[in-house]
PyMOL Python script that loads the backbone (N, CA, C, O; Angstrom):
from pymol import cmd

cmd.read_pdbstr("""\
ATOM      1  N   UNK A   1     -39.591   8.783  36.895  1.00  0.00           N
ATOM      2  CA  UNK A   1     -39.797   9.214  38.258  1.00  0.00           C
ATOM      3  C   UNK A   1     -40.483  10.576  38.231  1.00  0.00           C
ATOM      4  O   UNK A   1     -40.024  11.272  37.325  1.00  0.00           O
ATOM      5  N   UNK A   2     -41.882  11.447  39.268  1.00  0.00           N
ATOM      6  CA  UNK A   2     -42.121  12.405  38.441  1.00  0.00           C
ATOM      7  C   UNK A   2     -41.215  13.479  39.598  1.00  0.00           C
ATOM      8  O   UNK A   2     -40.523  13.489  40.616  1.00  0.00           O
ATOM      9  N   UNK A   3     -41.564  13.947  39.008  1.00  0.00           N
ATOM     10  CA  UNK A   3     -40.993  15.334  39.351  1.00  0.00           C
ATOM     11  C   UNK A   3     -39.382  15.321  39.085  1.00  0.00           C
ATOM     12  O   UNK A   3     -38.547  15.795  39.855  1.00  0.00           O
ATOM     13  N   UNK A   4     -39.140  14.741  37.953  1.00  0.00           N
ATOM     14  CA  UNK A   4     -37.741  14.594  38.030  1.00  0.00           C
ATOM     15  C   UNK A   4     -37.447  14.577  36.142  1.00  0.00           C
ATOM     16  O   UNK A   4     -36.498  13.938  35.689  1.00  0.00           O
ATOM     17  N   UNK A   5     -38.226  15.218  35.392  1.00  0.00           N
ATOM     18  CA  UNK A   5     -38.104  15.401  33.968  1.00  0.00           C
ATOM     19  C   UNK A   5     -36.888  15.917  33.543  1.00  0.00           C
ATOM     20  O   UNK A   5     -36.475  16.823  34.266  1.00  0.00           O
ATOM     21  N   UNK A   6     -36.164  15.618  32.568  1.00  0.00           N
ATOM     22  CA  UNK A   6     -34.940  16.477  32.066  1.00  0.00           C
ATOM     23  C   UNK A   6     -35.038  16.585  30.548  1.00  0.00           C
ATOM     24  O   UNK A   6     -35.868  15.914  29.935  1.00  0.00           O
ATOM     25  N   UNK A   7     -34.015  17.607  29.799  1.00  0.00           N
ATOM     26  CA  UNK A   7     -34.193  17.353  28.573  1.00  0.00           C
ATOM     27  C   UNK A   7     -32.871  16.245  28.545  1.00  0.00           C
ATOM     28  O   UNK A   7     -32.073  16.112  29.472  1.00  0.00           O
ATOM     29  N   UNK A   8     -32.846  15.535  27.331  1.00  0.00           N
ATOM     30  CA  UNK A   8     -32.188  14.338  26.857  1.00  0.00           C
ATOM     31  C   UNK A   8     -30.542  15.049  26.558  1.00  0.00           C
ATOM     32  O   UNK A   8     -30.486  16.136  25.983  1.00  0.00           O
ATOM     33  N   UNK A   9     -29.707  14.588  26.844  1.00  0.00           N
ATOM     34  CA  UNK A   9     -28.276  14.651  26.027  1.00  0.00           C
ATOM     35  C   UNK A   9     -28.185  15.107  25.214  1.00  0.00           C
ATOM     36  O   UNK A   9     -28.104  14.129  24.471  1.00  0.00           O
ATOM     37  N   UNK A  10     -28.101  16.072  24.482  1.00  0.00           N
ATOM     38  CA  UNK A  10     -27.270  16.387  23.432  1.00  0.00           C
ATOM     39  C   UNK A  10     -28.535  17.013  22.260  1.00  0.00           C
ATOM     40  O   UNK A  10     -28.260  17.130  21.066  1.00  0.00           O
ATOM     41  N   UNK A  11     -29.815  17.347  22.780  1.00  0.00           N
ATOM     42  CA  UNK A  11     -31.077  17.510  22.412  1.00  0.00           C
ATOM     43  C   UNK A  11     -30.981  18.913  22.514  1.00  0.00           C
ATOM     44  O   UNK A  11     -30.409  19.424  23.477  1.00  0.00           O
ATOM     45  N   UNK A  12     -31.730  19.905  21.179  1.00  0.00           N
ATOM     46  CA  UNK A  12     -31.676  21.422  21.372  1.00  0.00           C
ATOM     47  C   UNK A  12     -32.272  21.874  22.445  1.00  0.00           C
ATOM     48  O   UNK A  12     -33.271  21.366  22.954  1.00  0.00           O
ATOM     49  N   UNK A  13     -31.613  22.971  22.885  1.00  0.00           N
ATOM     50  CA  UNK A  13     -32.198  23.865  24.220  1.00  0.00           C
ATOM     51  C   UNK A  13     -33.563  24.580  23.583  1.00  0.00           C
ATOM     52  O   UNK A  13     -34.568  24.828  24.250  1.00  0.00           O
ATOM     53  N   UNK A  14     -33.397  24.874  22.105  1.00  0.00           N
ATOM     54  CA  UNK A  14     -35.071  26.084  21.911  1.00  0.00           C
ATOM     55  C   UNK A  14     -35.547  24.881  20.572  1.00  0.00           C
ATOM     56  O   UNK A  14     -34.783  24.234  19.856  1.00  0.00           O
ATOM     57  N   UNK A  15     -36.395  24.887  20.573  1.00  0.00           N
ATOM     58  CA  UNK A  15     -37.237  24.183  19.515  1.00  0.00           C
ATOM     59  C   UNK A  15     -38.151  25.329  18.759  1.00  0.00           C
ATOM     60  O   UNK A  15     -39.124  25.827  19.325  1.00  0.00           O
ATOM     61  N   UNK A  16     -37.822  25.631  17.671  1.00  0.00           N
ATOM     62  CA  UNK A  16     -39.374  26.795  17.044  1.00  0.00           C
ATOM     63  C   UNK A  16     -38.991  28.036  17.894  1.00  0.00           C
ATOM     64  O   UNK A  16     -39.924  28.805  18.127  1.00  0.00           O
ATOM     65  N   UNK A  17     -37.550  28.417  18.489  1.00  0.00           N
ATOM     66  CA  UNK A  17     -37.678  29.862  18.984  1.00  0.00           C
ATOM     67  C   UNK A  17     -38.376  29.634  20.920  1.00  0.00           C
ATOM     68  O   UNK A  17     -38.444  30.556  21.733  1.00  0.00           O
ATOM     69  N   UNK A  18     -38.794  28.145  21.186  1.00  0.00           N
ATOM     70  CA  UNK A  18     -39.631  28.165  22.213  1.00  0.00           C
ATOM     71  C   UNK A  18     -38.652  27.501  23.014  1.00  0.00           C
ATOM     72  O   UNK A  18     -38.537  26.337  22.630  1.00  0.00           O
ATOM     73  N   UNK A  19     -37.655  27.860  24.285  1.00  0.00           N
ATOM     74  CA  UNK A  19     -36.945  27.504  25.135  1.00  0.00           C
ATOM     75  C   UNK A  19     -37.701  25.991  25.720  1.00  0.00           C
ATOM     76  O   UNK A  19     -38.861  25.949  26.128  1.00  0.00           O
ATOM     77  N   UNK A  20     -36.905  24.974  25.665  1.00  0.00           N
ATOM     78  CA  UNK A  20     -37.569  23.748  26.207  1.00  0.00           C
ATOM     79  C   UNK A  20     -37.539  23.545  27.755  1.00  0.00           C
ATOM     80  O   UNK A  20     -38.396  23.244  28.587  1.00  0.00           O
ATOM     81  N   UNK A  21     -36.121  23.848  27.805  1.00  0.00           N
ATOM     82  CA  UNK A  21     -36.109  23.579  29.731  1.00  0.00           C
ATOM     83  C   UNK A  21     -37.196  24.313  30.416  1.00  0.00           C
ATOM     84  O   UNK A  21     -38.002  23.738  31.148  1.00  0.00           O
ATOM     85  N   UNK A  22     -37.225  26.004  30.098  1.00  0.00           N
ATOM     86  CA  UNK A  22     -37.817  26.633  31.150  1.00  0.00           C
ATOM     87  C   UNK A  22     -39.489  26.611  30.389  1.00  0.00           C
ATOM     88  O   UNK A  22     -40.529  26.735  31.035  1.00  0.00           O
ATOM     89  N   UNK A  23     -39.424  26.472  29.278  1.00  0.00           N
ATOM     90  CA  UNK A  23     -41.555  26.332  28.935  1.00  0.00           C
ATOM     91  C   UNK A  23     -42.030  25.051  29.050  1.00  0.00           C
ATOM     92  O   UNK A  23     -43.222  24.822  28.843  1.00  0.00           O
ATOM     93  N   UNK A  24     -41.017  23.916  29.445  1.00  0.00           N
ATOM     94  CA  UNK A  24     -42.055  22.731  29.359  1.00  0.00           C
ATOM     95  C   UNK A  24     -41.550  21.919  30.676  1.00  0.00           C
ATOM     96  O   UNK A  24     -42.289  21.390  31.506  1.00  0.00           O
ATOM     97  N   UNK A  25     -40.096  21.938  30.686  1.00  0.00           N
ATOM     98  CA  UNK A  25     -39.865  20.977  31.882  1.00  0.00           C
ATOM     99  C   UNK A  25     -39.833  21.296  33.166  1.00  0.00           C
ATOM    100  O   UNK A  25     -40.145  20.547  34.092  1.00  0.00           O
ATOM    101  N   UNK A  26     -39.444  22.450  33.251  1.00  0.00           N
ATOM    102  CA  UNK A  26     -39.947  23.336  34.715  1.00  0.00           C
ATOM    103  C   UNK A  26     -41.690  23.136  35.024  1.00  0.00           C
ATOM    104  O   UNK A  26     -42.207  22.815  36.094  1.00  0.00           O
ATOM    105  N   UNK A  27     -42.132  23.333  34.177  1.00  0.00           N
ATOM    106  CA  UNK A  27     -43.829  23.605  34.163  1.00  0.00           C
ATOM    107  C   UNK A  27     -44.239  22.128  34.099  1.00  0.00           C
ATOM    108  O   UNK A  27     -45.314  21.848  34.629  1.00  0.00           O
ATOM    109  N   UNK A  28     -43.613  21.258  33.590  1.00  0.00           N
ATOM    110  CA  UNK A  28     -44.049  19.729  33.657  1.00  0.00           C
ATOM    111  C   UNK A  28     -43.951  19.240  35.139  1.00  0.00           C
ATOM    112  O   UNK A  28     -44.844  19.019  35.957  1.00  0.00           O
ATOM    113  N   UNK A  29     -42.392  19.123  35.248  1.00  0.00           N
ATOM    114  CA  UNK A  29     -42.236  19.022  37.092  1.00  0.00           C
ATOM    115  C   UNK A  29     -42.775  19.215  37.696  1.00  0.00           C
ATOM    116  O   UNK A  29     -42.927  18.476  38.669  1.00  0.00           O
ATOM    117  N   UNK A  30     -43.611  20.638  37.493  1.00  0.00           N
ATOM    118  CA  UNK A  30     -44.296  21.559  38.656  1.00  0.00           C
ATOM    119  C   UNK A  30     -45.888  20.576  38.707  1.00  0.00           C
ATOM    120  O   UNK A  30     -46.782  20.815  39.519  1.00  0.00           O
ATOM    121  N   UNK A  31     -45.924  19.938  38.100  1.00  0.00           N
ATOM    122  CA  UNK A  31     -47.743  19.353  37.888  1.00  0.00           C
ATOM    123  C   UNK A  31     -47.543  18.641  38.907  1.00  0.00           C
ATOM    124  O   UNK A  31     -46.435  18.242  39.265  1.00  0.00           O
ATOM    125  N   UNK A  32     -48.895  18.357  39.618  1.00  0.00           N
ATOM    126  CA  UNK A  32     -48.855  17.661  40.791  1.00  0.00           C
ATOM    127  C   UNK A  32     -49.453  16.662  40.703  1.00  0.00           C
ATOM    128  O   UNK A  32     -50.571  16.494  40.217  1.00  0.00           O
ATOM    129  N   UNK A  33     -48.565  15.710  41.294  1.00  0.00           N
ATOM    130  CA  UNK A  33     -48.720  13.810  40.568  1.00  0.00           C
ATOM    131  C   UNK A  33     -50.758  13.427  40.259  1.00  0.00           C
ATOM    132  O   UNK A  33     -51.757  13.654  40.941  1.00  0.00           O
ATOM    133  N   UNK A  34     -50.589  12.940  39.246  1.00  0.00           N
ATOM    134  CA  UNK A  34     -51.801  12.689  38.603  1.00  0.00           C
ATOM    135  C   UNK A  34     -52.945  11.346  39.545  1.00  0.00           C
ATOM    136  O   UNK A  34     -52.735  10.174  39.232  1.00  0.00           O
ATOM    137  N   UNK A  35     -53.644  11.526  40.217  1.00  0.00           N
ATOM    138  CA  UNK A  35     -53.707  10.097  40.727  1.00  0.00           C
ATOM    139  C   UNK A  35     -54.973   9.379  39.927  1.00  0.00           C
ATOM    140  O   UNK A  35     -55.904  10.062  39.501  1.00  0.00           O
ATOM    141  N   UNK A  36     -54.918   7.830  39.751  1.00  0.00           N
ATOM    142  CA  UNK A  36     -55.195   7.307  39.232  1.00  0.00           C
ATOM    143  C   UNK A  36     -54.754   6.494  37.439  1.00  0.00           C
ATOM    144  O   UNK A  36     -55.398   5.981  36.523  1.00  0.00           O
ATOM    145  N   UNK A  37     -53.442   6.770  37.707  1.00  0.00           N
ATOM    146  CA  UNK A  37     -52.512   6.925  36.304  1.00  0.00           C
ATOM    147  C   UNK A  37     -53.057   5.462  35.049  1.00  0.00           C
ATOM    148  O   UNK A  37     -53.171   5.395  33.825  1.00  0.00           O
ATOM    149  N   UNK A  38     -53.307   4.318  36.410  1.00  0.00           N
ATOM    150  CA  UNK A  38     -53.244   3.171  35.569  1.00  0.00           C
ATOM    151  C   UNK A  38     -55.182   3.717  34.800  1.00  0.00           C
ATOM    152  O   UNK A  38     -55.307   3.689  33.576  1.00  0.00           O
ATOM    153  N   UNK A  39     -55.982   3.991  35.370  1.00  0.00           N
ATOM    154  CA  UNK A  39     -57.047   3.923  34.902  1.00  0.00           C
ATOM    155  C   UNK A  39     -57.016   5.047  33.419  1.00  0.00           C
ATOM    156  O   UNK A  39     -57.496   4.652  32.356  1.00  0.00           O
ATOM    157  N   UNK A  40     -56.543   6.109  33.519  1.00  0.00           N
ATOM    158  CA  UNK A  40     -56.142   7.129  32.516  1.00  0.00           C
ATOM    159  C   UNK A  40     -55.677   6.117  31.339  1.00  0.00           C
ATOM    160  O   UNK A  40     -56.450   5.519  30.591  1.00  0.00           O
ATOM    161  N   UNK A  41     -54.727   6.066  31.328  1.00  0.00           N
ATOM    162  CA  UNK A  41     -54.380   4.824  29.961  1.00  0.00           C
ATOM    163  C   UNK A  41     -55.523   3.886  29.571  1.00  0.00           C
ATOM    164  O   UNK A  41     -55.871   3.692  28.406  1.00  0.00           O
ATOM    165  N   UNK A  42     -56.244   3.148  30.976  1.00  0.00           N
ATOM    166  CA  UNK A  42     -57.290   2.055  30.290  1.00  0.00           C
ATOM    167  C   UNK A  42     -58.348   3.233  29.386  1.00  0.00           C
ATOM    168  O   UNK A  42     -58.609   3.311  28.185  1.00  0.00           O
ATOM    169  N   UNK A  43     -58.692   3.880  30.311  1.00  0.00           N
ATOM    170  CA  UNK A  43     -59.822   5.147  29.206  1.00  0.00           C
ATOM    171  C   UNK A  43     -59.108   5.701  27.964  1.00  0.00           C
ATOM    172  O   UNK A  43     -59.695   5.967  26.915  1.00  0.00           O
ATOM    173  N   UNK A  44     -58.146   5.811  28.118  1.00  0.00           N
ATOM    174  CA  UNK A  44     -57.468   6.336  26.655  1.00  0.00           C
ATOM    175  C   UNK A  44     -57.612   5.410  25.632  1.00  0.00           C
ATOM    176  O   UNK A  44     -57.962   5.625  24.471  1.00  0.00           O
ATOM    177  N   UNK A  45     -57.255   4.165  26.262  1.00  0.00           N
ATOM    178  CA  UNK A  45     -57.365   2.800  24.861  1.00  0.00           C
ATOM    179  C   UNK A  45     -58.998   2.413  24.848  1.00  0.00           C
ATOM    180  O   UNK A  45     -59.436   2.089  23.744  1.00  0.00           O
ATOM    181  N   UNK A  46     -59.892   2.416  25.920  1.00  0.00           N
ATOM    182  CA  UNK A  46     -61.141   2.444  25.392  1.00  0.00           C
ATOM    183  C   UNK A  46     -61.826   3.429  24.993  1.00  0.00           C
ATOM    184  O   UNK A  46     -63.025   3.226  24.797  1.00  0.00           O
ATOM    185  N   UNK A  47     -61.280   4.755  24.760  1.00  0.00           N
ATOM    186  CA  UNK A  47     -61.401   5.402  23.875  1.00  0.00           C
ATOM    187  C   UNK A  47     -60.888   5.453  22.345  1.00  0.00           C
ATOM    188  O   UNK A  47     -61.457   6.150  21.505  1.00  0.00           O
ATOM    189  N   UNK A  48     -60.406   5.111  22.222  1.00  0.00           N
ATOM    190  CA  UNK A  48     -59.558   4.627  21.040  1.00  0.00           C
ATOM    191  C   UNK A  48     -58.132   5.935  20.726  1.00  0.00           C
ATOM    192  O   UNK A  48     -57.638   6.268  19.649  1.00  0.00           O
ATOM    193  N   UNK A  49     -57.888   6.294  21.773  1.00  0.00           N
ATOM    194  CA  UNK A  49     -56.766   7.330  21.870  1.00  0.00           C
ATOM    195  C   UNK A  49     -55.334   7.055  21.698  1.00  0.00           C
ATOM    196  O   UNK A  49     -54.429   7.694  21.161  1.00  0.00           O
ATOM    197  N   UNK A  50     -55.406   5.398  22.587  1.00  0.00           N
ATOM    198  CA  UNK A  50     -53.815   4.798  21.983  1.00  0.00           C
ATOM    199  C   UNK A  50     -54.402   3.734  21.890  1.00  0.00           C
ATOM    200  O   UNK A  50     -55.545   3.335  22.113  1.00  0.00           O
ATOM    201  N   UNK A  51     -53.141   3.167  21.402  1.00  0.00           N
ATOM    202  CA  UNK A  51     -53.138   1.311  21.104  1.00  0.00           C
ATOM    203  C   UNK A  51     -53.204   0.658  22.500  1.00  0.00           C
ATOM    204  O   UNK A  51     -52.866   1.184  23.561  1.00  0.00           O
ATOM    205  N   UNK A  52     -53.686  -0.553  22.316  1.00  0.00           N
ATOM    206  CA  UNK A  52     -53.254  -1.888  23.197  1.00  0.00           C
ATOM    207  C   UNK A  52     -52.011  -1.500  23.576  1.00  0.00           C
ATOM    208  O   UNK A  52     -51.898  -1.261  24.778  1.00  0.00           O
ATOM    209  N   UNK A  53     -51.155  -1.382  22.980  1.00  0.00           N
ATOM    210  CA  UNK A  53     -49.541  -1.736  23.125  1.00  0.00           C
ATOM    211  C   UNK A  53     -48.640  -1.045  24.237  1.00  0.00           C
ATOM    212  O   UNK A  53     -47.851  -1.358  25.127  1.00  0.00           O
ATOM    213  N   UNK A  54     -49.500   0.622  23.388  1.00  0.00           N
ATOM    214  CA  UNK A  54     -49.158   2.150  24.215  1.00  0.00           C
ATOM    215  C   UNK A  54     -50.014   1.767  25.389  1.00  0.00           C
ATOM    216  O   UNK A  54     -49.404   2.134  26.393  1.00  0.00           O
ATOM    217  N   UNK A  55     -51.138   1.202  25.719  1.00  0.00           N
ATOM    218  CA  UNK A  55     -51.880   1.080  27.579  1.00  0.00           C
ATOM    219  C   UNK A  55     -50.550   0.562  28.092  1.00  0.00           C
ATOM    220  O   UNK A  55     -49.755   1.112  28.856  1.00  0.00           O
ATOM    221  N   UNK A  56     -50.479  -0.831  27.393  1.00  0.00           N
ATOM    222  CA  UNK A  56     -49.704  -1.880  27.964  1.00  0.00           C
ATOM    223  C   UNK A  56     -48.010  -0.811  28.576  1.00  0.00           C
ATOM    224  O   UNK A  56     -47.780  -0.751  29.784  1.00  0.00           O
ATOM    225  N   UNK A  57     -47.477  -0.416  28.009  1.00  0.00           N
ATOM    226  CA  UNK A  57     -46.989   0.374  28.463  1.00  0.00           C
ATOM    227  C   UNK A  57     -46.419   1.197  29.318  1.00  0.00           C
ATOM    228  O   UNK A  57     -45.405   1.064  30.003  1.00  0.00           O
ATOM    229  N   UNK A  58     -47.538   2.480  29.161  1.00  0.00           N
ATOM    230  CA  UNK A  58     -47.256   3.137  30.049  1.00  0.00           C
ATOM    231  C   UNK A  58     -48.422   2.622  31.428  1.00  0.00           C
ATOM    232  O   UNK A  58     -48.018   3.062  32.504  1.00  0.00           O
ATOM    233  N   UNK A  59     -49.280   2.084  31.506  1.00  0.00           N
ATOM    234  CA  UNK A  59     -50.020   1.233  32.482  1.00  0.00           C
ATOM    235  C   UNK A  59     -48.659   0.462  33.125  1.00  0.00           C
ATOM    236  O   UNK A  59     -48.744   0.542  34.350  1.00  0.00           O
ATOM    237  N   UNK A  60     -47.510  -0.214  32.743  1.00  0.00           N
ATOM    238  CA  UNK A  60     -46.644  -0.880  33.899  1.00  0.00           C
ATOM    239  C   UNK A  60     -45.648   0.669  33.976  1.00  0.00           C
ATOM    240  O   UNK A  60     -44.916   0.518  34.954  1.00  0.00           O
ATOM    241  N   UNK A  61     -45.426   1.739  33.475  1.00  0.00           N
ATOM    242  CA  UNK A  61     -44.743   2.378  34.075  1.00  0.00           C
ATOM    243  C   UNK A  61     -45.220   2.781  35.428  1.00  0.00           C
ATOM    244  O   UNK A  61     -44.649   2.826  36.518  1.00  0.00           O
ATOM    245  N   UNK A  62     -46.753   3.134  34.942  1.00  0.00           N
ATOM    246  CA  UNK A  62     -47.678   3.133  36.409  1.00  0.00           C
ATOM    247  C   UNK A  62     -47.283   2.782  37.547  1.00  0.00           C
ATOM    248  O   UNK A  62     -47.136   3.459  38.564  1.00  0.00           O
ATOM    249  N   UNK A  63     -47.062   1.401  37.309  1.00  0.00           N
ATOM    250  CA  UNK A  63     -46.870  -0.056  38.625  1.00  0.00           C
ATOM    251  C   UNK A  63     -45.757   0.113  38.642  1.00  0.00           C
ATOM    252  O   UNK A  63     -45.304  -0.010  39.780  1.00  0.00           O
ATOM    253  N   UNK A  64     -44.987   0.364  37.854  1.00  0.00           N
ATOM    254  CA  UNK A  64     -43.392   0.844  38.456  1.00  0.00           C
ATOM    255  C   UNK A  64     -43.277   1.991  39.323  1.00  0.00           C
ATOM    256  O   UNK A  64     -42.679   1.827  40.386  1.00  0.00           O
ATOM    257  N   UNK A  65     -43.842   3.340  38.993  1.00  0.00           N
ATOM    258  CA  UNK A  65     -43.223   4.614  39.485  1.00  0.00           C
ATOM    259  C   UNK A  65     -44.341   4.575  40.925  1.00  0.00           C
ATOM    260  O   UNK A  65     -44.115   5.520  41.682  1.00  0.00           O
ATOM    261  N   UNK A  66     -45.411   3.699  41.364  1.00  0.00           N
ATOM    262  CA  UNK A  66     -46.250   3.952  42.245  1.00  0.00           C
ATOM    263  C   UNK A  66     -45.961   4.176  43.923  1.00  0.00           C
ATOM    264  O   UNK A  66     -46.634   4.666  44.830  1.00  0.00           O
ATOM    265  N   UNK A  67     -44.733   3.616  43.854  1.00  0.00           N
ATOM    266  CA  UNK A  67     -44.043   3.373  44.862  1.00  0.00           C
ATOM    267  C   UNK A  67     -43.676   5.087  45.361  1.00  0.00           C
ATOM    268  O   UNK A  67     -44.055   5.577  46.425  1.00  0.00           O
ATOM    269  N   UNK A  68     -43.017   5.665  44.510  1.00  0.00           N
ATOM    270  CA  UNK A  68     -42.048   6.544  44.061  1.00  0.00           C
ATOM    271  C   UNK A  68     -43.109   7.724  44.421  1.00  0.00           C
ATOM    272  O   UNK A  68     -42.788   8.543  45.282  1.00  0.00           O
ATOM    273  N   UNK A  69     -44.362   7.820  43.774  1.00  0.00           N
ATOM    274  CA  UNK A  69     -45.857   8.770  43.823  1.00  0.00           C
ATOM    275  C   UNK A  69     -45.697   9.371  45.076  1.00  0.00           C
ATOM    276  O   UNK A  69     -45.604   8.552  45.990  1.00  0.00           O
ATOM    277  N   UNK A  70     -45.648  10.328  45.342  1.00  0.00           N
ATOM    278  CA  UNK A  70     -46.143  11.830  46.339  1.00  0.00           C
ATOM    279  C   UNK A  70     -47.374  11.503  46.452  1.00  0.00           C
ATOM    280  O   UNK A  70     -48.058  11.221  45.468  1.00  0.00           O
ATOM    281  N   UNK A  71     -47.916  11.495  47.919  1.00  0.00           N
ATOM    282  CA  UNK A  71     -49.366  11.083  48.025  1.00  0.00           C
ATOM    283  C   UNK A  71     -49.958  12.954  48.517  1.00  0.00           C
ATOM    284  O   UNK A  71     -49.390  14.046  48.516  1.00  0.00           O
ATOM    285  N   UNK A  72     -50.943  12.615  48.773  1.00  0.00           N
ATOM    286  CA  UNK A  72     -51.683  14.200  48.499  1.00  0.00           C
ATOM    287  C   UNK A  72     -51.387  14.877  49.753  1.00  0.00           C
ATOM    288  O   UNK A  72     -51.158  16.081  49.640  1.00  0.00           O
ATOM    289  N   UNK A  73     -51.330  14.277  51.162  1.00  0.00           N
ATOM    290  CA  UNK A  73     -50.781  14.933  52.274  1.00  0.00           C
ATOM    291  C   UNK A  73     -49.413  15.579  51.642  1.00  0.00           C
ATOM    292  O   UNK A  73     -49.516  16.763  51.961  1.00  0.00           O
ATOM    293  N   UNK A  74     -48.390  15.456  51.035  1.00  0.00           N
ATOM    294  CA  UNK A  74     -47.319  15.866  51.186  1.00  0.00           C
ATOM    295  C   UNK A  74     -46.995  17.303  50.725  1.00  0.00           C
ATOM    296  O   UNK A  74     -45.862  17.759  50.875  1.00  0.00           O
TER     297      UNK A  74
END
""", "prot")
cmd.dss("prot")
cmd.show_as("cartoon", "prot")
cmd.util.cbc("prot")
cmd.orient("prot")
């Protein structure tokens, strides 16, 4: 769901000295929903950036979370 990132259970708070909650997941949240998500993955795999497998993927998380997507008025 976006804007709704957490770190995992039982997962370190600093990685390398670098605080995870407040340098990545605060600042991840804060990004403002990406539009066009399913096409991003197809260019990534016809780029040769991920696999078939990885489109397949995160392309239906796409179609899952689309519903869920903040449209740009908001």
């Amino acid at each position: 769901m976006p804007y709704n990132l957490n770190v995992a259970a039982g997962q370190p708070e600093t990685v390398c000295n670098v605080e995870i909650y407040e340098n990545y997941v605060v600042r991840l949240n804060a990004q403002s929903e990406i539009m066009g998500c399913e096409d991003s993955f197809q260019d990534a795999f016809f780029l040769n950036r991920i696999g078939a497998r990885a489109a397949y993927i995160y392309i239906q998380q796409c179609k899952l979370n689309a519903d869920s997507a903040p449209t740009v008025a908001e």
